[in-house]
C-alpha positions as CSV (number, residue, x, y, z in Angstrom):
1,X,-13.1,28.5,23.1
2,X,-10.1,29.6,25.9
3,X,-7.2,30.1,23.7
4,X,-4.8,29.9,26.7
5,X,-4.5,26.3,26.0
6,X,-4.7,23.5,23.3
7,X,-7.0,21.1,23.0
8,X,-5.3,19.2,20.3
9,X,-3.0,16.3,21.3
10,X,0.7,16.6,21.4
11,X,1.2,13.5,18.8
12,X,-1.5,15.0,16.5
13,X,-0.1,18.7,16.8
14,X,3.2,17.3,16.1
15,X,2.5,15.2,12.9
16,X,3.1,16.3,9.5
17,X,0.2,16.3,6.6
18,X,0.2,13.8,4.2
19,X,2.9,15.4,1.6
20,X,1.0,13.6,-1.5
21,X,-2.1,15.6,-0.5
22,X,-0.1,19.4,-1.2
23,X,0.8,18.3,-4.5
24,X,-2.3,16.4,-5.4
25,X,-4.0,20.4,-4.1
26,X,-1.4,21.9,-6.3
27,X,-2.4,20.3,-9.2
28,X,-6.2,20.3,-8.9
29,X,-5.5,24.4,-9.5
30,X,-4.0,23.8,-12.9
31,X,-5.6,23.2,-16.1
32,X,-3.8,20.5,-18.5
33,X,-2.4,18.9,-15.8
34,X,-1.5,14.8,-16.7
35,X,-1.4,13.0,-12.8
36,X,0.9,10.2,-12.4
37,X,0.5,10.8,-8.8
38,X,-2.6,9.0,-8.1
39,X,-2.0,5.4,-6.2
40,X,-5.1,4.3,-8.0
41,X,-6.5,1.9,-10.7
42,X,-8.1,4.3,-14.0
43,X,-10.2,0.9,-14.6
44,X,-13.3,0.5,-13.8
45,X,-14.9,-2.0,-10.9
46,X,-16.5,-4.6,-13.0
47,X,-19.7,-4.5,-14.2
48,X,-20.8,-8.0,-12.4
49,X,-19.4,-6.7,-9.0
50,X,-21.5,-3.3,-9.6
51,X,-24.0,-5.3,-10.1
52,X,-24.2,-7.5,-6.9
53,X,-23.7,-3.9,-5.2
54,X,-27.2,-2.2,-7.1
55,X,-28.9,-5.7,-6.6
56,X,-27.7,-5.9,-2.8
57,X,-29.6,-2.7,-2.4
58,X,-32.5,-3.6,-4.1
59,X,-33.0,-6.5,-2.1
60,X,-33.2,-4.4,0.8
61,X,-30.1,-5.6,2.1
62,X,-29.0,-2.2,4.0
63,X,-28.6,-3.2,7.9
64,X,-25.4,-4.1,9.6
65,X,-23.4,-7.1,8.5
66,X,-21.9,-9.1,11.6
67,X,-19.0,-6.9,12.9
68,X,-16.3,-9.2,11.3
69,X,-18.1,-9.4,7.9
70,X,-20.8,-11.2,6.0
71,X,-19.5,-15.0,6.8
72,X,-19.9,-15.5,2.7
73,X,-17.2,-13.5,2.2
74,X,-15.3,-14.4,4.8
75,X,-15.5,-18.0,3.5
76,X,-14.9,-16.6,-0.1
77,X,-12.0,-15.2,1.0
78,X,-10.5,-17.9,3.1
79,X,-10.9,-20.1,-0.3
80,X,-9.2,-17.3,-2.6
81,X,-6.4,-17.3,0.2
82,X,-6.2,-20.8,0.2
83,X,-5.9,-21.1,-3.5
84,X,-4.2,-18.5,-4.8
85,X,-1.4,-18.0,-1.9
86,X,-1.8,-21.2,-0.5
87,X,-2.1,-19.8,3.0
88,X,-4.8,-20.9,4.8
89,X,-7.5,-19.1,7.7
90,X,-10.7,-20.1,9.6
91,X,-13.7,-17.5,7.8
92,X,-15.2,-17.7,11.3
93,X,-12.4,-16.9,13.7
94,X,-9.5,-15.7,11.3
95,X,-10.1,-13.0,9.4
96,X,-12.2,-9.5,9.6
97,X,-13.7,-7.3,6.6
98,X,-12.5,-4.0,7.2
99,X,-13.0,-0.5,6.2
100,X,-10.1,-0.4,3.6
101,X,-6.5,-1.9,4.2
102,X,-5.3,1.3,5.7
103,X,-8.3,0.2,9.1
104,X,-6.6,-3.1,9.3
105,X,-3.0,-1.2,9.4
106,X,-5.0,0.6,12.5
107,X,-6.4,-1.8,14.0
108,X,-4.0,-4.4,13.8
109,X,-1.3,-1.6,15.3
110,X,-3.7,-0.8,18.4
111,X,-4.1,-4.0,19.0
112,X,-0.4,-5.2,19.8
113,X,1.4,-1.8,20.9
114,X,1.6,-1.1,24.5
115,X,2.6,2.6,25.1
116,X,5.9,2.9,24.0
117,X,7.0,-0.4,21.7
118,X,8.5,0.0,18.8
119,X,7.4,-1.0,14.7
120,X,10.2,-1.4,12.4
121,X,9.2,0.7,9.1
122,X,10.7,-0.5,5.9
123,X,10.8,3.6,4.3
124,X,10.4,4.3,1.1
125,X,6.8,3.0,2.3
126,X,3.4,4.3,2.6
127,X,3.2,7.3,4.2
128,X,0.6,6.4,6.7
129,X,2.6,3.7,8.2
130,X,4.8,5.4,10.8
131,X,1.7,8.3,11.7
132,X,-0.5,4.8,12.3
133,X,2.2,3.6,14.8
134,X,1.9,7.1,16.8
135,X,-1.3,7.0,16.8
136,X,-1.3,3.6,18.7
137,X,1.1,5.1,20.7
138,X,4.2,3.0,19.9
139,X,7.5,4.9,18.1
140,X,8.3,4.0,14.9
141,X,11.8,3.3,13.7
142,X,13.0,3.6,10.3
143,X,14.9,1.4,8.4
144,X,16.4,2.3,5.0
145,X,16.3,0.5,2.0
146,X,18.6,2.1,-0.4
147,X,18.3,1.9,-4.2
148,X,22.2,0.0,-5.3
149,X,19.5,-3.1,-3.4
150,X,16.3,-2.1,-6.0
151,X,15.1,-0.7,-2.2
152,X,15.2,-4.9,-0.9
153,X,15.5,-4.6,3.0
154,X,18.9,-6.2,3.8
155,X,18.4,-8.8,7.1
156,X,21.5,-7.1,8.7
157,X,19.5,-3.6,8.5
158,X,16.8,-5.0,10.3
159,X,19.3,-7.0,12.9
160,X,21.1,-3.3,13.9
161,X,17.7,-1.2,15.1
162,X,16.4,-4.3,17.2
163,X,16.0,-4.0,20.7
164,X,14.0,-5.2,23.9
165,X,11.1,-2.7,23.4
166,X,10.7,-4.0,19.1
167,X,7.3,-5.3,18.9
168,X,6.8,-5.7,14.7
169,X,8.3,-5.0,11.3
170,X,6.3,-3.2,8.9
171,X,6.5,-4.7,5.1
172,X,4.6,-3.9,2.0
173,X,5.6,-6.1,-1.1
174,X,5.0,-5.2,-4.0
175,X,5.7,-1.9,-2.3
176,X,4.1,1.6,-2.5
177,X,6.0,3.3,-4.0
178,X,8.7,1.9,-5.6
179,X,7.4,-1.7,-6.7
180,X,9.7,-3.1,-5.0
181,X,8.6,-7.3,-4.7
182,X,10.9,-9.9,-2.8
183,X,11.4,-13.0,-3.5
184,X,10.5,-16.4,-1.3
185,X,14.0,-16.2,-0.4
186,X,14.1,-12.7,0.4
187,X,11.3,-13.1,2.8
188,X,12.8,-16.4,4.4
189,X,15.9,-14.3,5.5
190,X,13.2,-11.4,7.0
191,X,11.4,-13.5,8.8
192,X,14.4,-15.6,9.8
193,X,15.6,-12.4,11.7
194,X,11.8,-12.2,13.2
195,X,12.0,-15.9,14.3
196,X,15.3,-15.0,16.3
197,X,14.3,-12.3,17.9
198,X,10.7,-13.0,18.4
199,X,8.5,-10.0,16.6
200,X,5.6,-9.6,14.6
201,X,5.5,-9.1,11.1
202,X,3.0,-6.8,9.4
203,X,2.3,-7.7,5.9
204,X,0.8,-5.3,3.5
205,X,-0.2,-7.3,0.7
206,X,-2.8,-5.4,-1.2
207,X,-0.8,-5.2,-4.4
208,X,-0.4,-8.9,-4.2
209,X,-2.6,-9.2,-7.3
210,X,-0.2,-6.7,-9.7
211,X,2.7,-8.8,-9.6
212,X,4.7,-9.2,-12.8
213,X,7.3,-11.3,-13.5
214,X,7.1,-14.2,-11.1
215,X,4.5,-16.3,-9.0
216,X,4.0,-13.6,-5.6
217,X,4.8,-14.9,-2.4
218,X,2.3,-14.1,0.9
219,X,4.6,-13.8,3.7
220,X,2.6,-16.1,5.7
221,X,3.3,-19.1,3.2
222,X,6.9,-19.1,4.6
223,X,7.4,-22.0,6.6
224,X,7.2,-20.5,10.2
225,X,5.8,-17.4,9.7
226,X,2.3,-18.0,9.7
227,X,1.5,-17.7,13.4
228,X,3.5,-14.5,13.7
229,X,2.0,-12.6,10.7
230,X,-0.3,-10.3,10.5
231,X,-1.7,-10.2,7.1
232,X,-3.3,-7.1,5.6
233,X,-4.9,-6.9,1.9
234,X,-8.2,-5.8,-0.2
235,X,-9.9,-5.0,-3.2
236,X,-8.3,-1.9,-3.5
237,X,-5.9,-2.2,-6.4
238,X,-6.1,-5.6,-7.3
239,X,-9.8,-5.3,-7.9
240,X,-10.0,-1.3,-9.0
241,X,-12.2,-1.2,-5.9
242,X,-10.0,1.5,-4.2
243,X,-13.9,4.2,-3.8
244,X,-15.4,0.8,-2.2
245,X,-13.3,1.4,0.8
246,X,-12.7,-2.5,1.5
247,X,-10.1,-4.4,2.7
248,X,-9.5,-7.6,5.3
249,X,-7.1,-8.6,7.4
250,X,-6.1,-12.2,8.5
251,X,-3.9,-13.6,11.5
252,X,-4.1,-16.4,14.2
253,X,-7.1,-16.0,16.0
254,X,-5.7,-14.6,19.5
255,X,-4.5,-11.6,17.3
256,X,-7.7,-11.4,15.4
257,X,-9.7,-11.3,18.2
258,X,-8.0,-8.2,19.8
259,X,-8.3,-6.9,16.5
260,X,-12.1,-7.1,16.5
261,X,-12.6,-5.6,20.0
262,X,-11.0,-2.3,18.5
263,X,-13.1,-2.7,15.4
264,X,-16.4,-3.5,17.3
265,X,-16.0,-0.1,19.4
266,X,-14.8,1.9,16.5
267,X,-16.3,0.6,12.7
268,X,-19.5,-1.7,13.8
269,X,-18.6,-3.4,10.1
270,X,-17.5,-2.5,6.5
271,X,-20.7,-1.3,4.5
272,X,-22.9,-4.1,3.5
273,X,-22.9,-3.4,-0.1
274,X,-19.5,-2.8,-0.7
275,X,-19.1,-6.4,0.8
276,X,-21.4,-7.8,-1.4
277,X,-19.7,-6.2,-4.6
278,X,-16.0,-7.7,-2.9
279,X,-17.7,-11.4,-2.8
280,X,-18.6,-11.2,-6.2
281,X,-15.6,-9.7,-7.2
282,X,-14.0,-12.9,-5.5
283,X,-16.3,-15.0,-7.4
284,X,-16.2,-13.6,-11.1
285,X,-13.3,-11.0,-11.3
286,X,-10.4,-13.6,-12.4
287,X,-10.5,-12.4,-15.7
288,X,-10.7,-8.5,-14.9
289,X,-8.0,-8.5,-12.5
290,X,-5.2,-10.3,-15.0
291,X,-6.4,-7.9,-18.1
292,X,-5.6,-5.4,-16.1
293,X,-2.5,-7.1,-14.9
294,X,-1.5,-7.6,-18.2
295,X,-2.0,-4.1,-19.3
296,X,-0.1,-2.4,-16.4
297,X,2.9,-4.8,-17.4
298,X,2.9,-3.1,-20.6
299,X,2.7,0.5,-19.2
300,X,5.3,-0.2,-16.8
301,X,8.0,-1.6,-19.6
302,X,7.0,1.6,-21.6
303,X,7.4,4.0,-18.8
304,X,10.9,2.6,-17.1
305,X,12.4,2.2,-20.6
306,X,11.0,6.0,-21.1
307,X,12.6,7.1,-17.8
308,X,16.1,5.0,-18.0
309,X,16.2,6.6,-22.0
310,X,16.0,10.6,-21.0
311,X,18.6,10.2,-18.5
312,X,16.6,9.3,-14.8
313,X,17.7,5.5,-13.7
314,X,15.1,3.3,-13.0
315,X,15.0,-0.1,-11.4
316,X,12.2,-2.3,-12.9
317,X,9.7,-2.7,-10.4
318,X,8.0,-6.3,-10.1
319,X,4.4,-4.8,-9.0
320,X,2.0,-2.9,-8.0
321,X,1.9,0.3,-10.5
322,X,4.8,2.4,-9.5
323,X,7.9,3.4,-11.1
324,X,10.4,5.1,-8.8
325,X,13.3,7.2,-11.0
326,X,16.1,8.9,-9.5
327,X,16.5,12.1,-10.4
328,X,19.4,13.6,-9.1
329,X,21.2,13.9,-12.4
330,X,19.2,16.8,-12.8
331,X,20.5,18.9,-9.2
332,X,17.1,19.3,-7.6
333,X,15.6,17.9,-4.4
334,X,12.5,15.4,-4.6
335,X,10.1,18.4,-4.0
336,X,12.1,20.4,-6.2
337,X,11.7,18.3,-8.9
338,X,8.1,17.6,-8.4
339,X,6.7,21.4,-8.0
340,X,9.1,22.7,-11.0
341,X,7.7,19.6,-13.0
342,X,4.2,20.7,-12.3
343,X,4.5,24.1,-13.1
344,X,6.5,24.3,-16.2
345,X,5.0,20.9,-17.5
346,X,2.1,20.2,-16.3
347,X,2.8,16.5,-14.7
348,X,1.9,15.8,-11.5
349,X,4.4,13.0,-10.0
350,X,4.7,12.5,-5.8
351,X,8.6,13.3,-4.3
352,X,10.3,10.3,-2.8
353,X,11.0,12.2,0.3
354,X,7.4,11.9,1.3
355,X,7.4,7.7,1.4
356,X,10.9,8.3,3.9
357,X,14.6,9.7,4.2
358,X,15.4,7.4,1.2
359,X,13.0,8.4,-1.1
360,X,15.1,11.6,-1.5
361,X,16.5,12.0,-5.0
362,X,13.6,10.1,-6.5
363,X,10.0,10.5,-7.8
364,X,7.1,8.6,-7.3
365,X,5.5,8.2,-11.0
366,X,2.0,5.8,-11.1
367,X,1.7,4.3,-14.2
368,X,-1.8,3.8,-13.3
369,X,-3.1,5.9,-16.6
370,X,-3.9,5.4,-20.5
371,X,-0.4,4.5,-22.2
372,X,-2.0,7.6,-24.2
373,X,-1.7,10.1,-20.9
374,X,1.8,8.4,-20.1
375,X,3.1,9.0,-23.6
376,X,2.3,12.6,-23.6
377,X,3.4,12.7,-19.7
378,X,6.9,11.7,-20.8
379,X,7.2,13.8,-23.7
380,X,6.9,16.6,-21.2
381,X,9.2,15.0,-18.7
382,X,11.5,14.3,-21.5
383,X,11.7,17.9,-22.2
384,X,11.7,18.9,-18.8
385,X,14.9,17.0,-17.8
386,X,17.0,17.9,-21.0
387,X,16.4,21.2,-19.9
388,X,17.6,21.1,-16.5
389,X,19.9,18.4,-16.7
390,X,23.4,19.3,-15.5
């Protein structure tokens, strides 16, 4: 290959690798280690989801769904939409099975940016929101929640970095990763700002399930957002489906149809029995997805109290399976903390910086583990901070 050149695009040379991946490769060197980095369930897909999957194959069934998605489960989940977020979408022209929630993100970002346009980011937030955006060839622009807010966008934030080329804003609620959840009124005043100035809002919803202390609110259930949302969720977390890779998105149908163009040429369809397993998870999982609700509320309580009682302040986060500490008190930086944690410990935990400029000064902790693993996780953290708190 003629070395006199690169063959590697600018935006691609340019961006940064994931930052959970290095520690995630740190710690699978280390024996002993407890991870509370993983953003993943440690239960189980049900057994009656499994199931449909093994019989799905059995059957034979093993050829390409229609590139939107088997039609049963877009029906099934037009009626879980419908009744558990009251927000309702046509299964036929409304709402696509994708490959994962992160191929909606893509999609759904290819699909509206022209070369140029910008996406509002909510940071601390995923970290594969603002690459995504690149990659579509728009810019992404940061905007900051801070922590004396519990990290709640503020509408005036949003109002400051709005100009004539600001296509969308980019939410996740519960958020990854600090658990973050806003209220019906805290998403009125977001989408009020959206209304005014005309932009899309991108909804990242697939901790929708893991929501603690109050009713959760879809976006698009806000009077006058519906036609300008874009909603992404799946089976991910909600339904500890996260190896099935599959996810959907919904939005009006001129918006859904772009999206499907891009997912014709790239996907074809999510894998047909993955999709059969997500329908019957639809149909059956009820009861799985609030025992697990129920035990994640517990871990969470036991690992903030944990946290707040050695000294790192923590905000009580309403979902998803994050707890987000602040660890200044002790005089490191994010990364700091996280390698010296690691190596003198053995707990893995993700540094805020990685999820944004305003992660710094916090960790990422999933409380996504046995309350067993998380007890001995903060006895180590417990020591670890009295020893290097100044």
């Amino acid at each position: 290959m003629n070395q006199t050149k690169s063959y590697i695009a600018k935006k691609v040379e340019e961006m940064k690798p994931s930052g959970i991946r290095r520690f995630f490769d740190l710690a699978s060197g280390m024996e002993g280690v407890i991870s509370l980095g993983v953003g993943e369930p440690d239960f189980v897909t049900s057994w009656s989801a499994r199931e449909a999957a093994i019989l799905s194959l059995e059957q034979g069934y093993t050829s390409y769904t229609a590139n939107p998605g088997l039609i049963e489960l877009r029906e099934e989940i037009a009626q879980y939409m419908k009744k558990r977020f009251t927000v309702s979408y046509k299964p036929t022209s409304e709402i696509i099975v994708t490959v994962g929630a992160s191929q909606a993100i893509d999609i759904a970002l290819r699909a509206i940016l022209n070369l140029g346009e910008e996406v509002i980011v909510v940071e601390p937030c995923f970290v594969s929101y603002a690459p995504l955006v690149t990659l579509a060839g728009g810019n992404p622009i940061p905007v900051q929640s801070l922590k004396e807010n519990d990290f709640k966008i503020q509408p005036n934030q949003i109002e400051e970095v709005i100009t004539e080329k600001t296509k969308a804003i980019m939410i996740c609620s519960p958020n990854n990763p600090t658990g973050t959840t806003l209220s019906k009124e805290e998403l009125e005043a977001v989408i009020t700002v959206a209304k005014k100035h005309d932009i899309l809002i991108i909804s990242d919803e697939i901790y929708a399930e893991l929501c603690y202390d109050e009713e959760y609110t879809s976006t698009a259930a806000i009077d006058g957002a519906w036609n300008r949302t874009i909603l992404i969720s799946g089976f991910s977390k909600g339904f500890a489906m996260t190896g099935w890779r599959l996810g959907f998105v919904c939005a009006p149908d001129e918006l859904i149809q772009a999206m499907l163009k891009i997912h014709q040429y790239s996907l074809m369809c999510a894998p047909t029995m993955a999709q059969y397993a997500g329908l019957e998870a639809l149909r059956s999982g009820e009861n799985d997805v609030e025992e697990m609700k129920k035990s994640y509320r517990r871990r969470r309580n036991y690992i903030v109290q944990s946290l707040n009682d050695m000294g790192l302040t923590c905000h009580l986060p309403g979902g998803a399976f994050y707890a987000f500490p602040n660890i200044t008190s002790t005089g490191m930086t994010a990364e700091e903390f996280a390698e010296n944690l690691l190596k003198e410990e053995r707990v893995a935990v993700v540094p805020g910086s990685v999820f944004g400029e305003s992660g710094e000064g916090h960790v990422r902790c999933s409380y996504a583990s046995s309350l067993e693993q998380l007890q001995e996780a903060m006895k180590r953290m417990k020591r670890f901070v009295e020893k290097h708190q100044k």
